[in-house]
ZAMARGU-4260 file (C-alpha; in steps of 0.2 Angstrom, whole numbers, plus 5000, padded with zeros to 4 digits):
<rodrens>
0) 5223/5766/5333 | 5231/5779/5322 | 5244/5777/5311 | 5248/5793/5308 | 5264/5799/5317
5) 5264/5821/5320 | 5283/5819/5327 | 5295/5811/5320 | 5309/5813/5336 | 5295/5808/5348
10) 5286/5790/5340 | 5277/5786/5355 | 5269/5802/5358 | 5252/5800/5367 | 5254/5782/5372
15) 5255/5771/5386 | 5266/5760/5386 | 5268/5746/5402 | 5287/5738/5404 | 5288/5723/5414
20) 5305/5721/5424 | 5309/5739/5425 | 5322/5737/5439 | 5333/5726/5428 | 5345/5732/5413
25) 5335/5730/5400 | 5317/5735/5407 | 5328/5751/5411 | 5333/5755/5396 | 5317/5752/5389
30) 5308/5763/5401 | 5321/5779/5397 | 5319/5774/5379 | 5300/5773/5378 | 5299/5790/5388
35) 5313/5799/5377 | 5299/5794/5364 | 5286/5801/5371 | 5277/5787/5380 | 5271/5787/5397
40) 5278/5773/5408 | 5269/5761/5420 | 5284/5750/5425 | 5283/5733/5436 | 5297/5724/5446
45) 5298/5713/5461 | 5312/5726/5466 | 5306/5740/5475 | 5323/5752/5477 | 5327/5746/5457
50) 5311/5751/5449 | 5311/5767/5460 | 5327/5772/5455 | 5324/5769/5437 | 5310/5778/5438
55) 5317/5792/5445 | 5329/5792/5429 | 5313/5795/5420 | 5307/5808/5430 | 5327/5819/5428
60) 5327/5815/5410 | 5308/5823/5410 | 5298/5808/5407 | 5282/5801/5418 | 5285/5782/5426
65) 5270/5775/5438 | 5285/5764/5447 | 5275/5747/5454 | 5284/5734/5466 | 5284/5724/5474
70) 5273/5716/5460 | 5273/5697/5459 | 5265/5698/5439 | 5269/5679/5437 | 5254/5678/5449
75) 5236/5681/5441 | 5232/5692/5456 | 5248/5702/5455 | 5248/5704/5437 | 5229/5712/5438
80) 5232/5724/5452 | 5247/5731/5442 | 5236/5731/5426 | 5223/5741/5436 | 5234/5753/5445
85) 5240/5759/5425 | 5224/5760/5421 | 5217/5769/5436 | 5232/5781/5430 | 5234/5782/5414
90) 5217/5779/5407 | 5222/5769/5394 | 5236/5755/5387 | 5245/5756/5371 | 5260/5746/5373
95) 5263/5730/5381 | 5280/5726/5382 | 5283/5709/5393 | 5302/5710/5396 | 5303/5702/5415
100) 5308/5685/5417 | 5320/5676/5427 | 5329/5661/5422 | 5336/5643/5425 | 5350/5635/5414
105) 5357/5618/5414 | 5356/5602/5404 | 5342/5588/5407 | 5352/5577/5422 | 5357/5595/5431
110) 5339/5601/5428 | 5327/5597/5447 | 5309/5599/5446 | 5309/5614/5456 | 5320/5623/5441
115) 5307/5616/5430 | 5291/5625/5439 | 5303/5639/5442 | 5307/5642/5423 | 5290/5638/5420
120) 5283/5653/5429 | 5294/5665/5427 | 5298/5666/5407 | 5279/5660/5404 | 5268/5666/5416
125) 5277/5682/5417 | 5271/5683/5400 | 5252/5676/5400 | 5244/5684/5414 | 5249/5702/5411
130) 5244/5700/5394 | 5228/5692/5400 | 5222/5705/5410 | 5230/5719/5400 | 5217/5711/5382
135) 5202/5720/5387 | 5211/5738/5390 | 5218/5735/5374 | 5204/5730/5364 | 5196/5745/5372
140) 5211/5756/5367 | 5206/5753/5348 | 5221/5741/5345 | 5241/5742/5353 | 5255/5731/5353
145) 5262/5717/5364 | 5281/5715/5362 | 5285/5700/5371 | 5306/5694/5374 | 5308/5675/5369
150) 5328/5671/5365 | 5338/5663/5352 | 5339/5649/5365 | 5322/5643/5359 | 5329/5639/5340
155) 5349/5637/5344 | 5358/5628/5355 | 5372/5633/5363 | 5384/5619/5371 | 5396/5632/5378
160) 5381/5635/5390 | 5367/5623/5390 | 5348/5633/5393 | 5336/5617/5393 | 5322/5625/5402
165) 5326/5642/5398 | 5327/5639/5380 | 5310/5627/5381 | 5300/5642/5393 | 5305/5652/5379
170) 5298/5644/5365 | 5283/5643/5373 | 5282/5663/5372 | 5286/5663/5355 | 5272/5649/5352
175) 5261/5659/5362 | 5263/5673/5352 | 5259/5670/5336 | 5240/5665/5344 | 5240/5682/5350
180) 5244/5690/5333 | 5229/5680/5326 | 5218/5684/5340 | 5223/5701/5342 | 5222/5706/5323
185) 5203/5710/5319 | 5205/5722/5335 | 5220/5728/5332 | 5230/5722/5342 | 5250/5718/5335
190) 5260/5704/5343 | 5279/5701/5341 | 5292/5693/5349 | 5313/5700/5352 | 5325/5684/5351
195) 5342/5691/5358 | 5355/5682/5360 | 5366/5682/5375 | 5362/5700/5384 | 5374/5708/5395
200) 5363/5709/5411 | 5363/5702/5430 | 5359/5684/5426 | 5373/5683/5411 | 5386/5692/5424
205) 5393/5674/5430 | 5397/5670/5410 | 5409/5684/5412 | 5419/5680/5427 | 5434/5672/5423
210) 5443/5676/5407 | 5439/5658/5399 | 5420/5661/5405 | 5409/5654/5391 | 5401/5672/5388
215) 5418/5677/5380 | 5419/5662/5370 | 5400/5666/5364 | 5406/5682/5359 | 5423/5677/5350
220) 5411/5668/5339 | 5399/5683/5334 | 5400/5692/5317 | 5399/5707/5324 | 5413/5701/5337
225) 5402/5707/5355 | 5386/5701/5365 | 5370/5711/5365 | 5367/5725/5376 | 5353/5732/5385
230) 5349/5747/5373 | 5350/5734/5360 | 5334/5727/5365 | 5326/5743/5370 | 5329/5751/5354
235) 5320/5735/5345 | 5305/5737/5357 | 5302/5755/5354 | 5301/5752/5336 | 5289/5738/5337
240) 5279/5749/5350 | 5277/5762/5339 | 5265/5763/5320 | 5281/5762/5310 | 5278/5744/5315
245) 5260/5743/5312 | 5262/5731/5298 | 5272/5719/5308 | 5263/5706/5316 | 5268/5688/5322
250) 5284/5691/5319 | 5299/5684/5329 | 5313/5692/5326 | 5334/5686/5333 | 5342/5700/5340
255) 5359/5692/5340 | 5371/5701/5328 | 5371/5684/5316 | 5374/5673/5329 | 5360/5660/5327
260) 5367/5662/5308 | 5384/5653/5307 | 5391/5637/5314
</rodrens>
């Protein structure tokens, strides 16, 4: 893997990079982020007409998206096939950006076993099985990076909105991604993790509802006086996908405008 970069405006130039959740917010942003750079897309979502359509935004804006859905990648059988249709594309992966997951709030007596194996796959297994099938491609690749999306949840509490198992499924990715910086090293393979804070996006909607929702309260109380949005994120990942980032590895970084930082 170089670290040599021959455009400035275009960081990504000659890579693939796969995007988890393209259909959502802020796997769509990513994607038409990652493509602006220069990188080719294979995106994954369990929403057919969403994943098409942002892959059709990459397509107007000039850029090249392998749209895959539906794609059940908490699965270890649906996270391969989509692993080895980007492959059998692409030839190649660079980036691994594991953004999908869908959560579960609520504090331990509201919490039912079925939310638990729910969280459970779908903010850790969403994460570990693409990853495991995507090693080998990458280790062939000559090294890459894998950005995975943890949250602020898994450090901070926030009683305005409890998040028990989306804040513990969480702190599992971020666990689990400091064994993949190690591992991945002598091949040189990069692995960090993107805390944000509360993100505007279709499962924080409902924090927004009413004027005293508790997502206006969250962002009354942040420094910079707003919650995260979408490009936000995106802009994050595309720097840790690209070799300005080469030297960061392990990493877990909050993406929520100080909020994890005052009282």
């Amino acid at each position: 893997m170089s670290t040599h970069v021959t455009d400035p405006a275009r960081p990504l130039a000659g890579k693939v990079a796969l995007i988890t959740g393209t259909a959502g917010a802020q796997g769509r942003a990513a994607a038409l982020l990652f493509a602006e750079r220069g990188a080719r897309i294979a995106g994954s979502d369990i929403d057919p007409q969403g994943n098409e359509q942002t892959a059709a935004l990459v397509r107007a804006a000039g850029g090249e998206m392998l749209a895959t859905a539906p794609a059940d990648i908490s699965a270890p059988e649906g996270a391969q096939a989509w692993i080895d249709a980007a492959v059998g594309a692409f030839g190649r992966i660079d980036v691994l950006y594991n953004n999908a997951s869908a959560p579960r709030f609520g504090t331990p007596p509201d919490v039912t076993p079925e939310d638990w194996a729910f969280s459970n796959r779908h903010e850790i297994d969403i994460v570990w099985f693409p990853t495991h099938a995507a090693w080998p491609h990458l280790v062939a690749a000559g090294g890459g990076s894998i950005i995975n999306v943890g949250s602020v949840s898994a450090i901070r509490v926030t009683r305005a909105f409890p998040q028990l198992p989306h804040g513990t499924a969480k702190g599992a990715v971020q666990s689990m991604t400091i064994h993949l910086a190690a591992a991945g090293g002598p091949h040189r393979i990069r692995a960090n993790v993107i805390l944000p804070g509360l993100t505007m996006g279709a499962s924080t909607d409902r924090l927004f509802a009413t004027p005293d929702g508790p997502g206006h309260h969250i962002a009354a109380g942040n420094p910079l006086g707003r919650v995260g949005l979408p490009d936000d994120v995106a802009k994050l990942a595309a720097f840790l996908a690209s070799e300005d980032a080469f030297y960061l590895n392990g990493a877990a970084i909050p993406l929520d405008g100080g909020q994890s930082i005052v009282a």
